[in-house]
N, C-alpha and C positions, 0 to 999 in steps of 0.2 A: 426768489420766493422761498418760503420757509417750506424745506423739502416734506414736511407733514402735509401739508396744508398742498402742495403739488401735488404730491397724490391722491388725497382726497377730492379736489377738483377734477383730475385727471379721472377718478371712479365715474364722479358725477357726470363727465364729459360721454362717457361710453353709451346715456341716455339721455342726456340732452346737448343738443346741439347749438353748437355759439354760447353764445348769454354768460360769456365767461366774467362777465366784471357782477351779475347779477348772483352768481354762485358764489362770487369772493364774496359780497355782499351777505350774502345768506349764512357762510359762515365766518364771518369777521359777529354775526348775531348770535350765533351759537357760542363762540367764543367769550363773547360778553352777557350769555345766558339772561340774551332778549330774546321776545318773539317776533314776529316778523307776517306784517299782512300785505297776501300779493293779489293787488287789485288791475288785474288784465281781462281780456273779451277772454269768452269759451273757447276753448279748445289751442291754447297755444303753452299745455304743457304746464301747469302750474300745479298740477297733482303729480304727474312725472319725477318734478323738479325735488320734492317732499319726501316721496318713497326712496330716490336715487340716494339722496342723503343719508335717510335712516339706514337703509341695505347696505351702504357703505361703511357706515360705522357699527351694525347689529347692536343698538339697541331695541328695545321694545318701540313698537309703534304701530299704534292704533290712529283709526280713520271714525270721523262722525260726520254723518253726508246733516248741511239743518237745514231742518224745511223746518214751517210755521206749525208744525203737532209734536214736533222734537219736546222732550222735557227735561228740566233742570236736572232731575234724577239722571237722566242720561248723560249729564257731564258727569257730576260730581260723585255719582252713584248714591246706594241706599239702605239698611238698616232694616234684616229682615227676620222673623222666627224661624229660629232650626229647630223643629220638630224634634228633630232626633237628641239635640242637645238641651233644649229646654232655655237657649238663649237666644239674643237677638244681633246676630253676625252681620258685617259689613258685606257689601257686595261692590267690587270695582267698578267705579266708573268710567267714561272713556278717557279723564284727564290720568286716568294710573298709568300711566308711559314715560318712554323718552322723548319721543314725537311724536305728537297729536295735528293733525291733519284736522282742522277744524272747516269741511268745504263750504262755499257760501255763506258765509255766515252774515251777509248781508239779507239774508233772507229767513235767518228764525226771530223769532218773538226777542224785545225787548229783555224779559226776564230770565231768557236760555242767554243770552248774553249777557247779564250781569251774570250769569254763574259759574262765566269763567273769571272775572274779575279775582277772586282770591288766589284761587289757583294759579293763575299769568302771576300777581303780583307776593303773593308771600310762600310759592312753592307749596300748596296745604289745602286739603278741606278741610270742614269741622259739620260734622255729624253729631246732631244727639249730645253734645259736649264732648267729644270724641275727636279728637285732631291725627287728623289722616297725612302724613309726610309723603311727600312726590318723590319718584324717584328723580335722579342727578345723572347726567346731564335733563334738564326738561325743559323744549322747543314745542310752542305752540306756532304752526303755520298758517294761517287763517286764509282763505282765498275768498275776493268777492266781486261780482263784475260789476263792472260801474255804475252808479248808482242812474244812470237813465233809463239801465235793463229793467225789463217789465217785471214786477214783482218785486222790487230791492226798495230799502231804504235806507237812510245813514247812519251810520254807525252812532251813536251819542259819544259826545268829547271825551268822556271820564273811558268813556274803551278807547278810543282812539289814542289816549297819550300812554296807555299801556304799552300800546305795540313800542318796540325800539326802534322797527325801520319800517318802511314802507315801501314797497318795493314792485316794479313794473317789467314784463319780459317783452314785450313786442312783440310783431310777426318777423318771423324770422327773414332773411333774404334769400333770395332765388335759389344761390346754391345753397343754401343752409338746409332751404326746405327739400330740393333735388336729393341730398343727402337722409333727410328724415325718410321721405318716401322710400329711399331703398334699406333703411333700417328696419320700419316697418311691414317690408314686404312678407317676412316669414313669418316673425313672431314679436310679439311684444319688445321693446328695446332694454326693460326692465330686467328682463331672463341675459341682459349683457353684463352684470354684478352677481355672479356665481356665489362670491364670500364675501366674507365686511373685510375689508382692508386694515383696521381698527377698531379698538375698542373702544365702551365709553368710561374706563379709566382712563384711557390718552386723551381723550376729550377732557377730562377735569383736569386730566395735569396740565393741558395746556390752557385750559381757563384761567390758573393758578397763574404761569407763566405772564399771561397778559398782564395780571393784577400788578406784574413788579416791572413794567414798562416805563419809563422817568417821563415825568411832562415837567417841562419847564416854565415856570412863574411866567413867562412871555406869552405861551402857550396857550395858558390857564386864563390871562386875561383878554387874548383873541379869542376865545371861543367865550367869555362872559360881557365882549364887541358885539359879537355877531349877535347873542341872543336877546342882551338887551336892546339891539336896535329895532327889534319887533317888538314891543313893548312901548306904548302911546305915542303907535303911530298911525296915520290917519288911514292908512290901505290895512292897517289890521282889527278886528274887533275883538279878537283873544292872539295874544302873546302866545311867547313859548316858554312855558315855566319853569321851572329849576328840575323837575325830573329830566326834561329835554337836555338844557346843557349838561347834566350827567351822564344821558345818553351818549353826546355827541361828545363830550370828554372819555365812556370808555371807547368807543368805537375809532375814536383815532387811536388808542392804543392799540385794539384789537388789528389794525392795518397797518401800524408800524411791525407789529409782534410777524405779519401776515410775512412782508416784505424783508424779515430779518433785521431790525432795528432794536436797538433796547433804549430805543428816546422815541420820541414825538416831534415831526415837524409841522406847520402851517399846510404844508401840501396834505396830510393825512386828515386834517382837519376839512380842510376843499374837500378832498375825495369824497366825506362822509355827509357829510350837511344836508345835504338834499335829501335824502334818503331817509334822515334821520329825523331833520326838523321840519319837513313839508306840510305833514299828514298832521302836525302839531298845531296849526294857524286857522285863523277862519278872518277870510281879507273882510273888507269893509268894501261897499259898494261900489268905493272909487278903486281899494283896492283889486278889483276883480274886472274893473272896467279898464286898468293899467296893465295889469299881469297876466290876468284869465284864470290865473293857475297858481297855487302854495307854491308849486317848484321853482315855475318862473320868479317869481317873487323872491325864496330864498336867493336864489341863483345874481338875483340885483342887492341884496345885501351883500352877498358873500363879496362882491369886484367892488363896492363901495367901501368897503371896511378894512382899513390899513392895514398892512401884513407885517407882522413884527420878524427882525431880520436875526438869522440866525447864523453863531459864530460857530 
């Protein structure tokens, strides 16, 4: 593993426990400066996992808890009279970060959720005619519990194909958790990341780095197998559109880059697919009665679709 990227896991690791392939995952996103929604039950560490990151790397990072009175203005921010100056000044909103901690956000209003759409997708607000630039590196995390929790509802498609990955932690196992208990016993496991390990110019120079990763033509048409086999087929009602195999084109570079590679194999493409193109699909009746599940479902593309062989 690419000794940056060990130690950065390695930060992560001193607050959360196990869920080591869901941290790789978390930042193989950052690297391809996607965001990333982690839809798990309460309490098994999915705000933990956010702040461990950001403190690891010291950028900026701001949190926005959404409940249904949250307002757009509180994403994007707002456009106010200074008295004193006799004009009308910007004031930050909570997207002005490097990582935004967006919690539940299965639970605010429709229209607080379109108002990250610009922001997730062209790094930018626009106020008043006013275009507000994001700072770089910017990670949007988005946590939501599953849409049976009482009070939640679904995310609309045009958000959902935003995110880059999609991503699930679990409960942890017996000793993992024996372990958390005694972490927790004094003080927060958070206060275990004293200093950021890096900066967030190491972070864009290695975003840079992935950009110049080689996928080979073989590569390129496996991963355009895979996505058009969702595409008019009877277990799906919405395909996976061309943002998606972009996705899952950088993300296997981003885990080649991860594992010290400067190519791309079919294995890096497996690794990423689920995560990447799950959250993308919406099955069709029989699909749902066959799979249950987008993941299951990728998971029977991915072992159906011939693996191009590499010399």
């Amino acid at each position: 593993m690419n000794s940056n990227i060990s130690k950065l896991a390695g930060s992560v690791g001193r607050v959360i426990v196990g869920k080591k392939e869901t941290v790789i995952k978390l930042i193989a996103a950052l690297l391809c400066e996607g965001h990333v929604l982690l839809e798990d039950v309460p309490g098994v560490g999915k705000t933990q996992l956010i702040t461990a990151l950001s403190r690891s790397i010291g950028g900026k990072f701001n949190r926005i808890q959404l409940t249904p009175d949250v307002m757009p203005s509180d994403i994007a921010g707002f456009t106010m009279l200074d008295s004193t100056r006799g004009e009308f000044v910007y004031r930050d909103g909570a997207v002005m970060c490097n990582f935004l901690l967006a919690d539940e956000i299965n639970r605010a209003s429709p229209k607080v959720q379109s108002a990250l759409l610009e922001a997730m997708e062209e790094r930018q607000i626009s106020l008043d005619g006013v275009t507000h630039r994001l700072p770089r590196p910017f990670l949007v995390m988005a946590t939501q519990n599953p849409v049976e929790t009482y009070g939640t509802f679904h995310l609309p498609e045009a958000q959902m194909d935003r995110f880059f990955m999609k991503l699930s932690m679990g409960y942890p196992s017996m000793e993992e958790e024996f372990e958390i208990l005694g972490r927790t016993e004094n003080h927060n496991p958070i206060a275990n990341i004293t200093e950021p390990i890096m900066t967030v110019d190491d972070i864009a120079a290695m975003q840079e780095a992935v950009k110049r990763v080689r996928v080979h033509d073989s590569v390129k048409q496996y991963i355009i197998n895979i996505v058009s086999s969702t595409r008019q087929d009877r277990n799906t009602v919405l395909g996976i559109s061309p943002r998606g195999s972009i996705a899952l084109f950088k993300a296997a570079k981003a885990y080649a880059y991860i594992f010290e590679r400067d190519y791309v194999t079919p294995d890096d493409v497996k690794n990423t697919a689920v995560s990447v193109l799950a959250h993308r699909i919406i099955l069709s009746p029989q699909g749902k009665t066959t799979f249950g599940t987008g993941e299951a479902y990728i998971e029977n593309v991915i072992r159906n679709c011939p693996v191009p062989s590499m010399s």
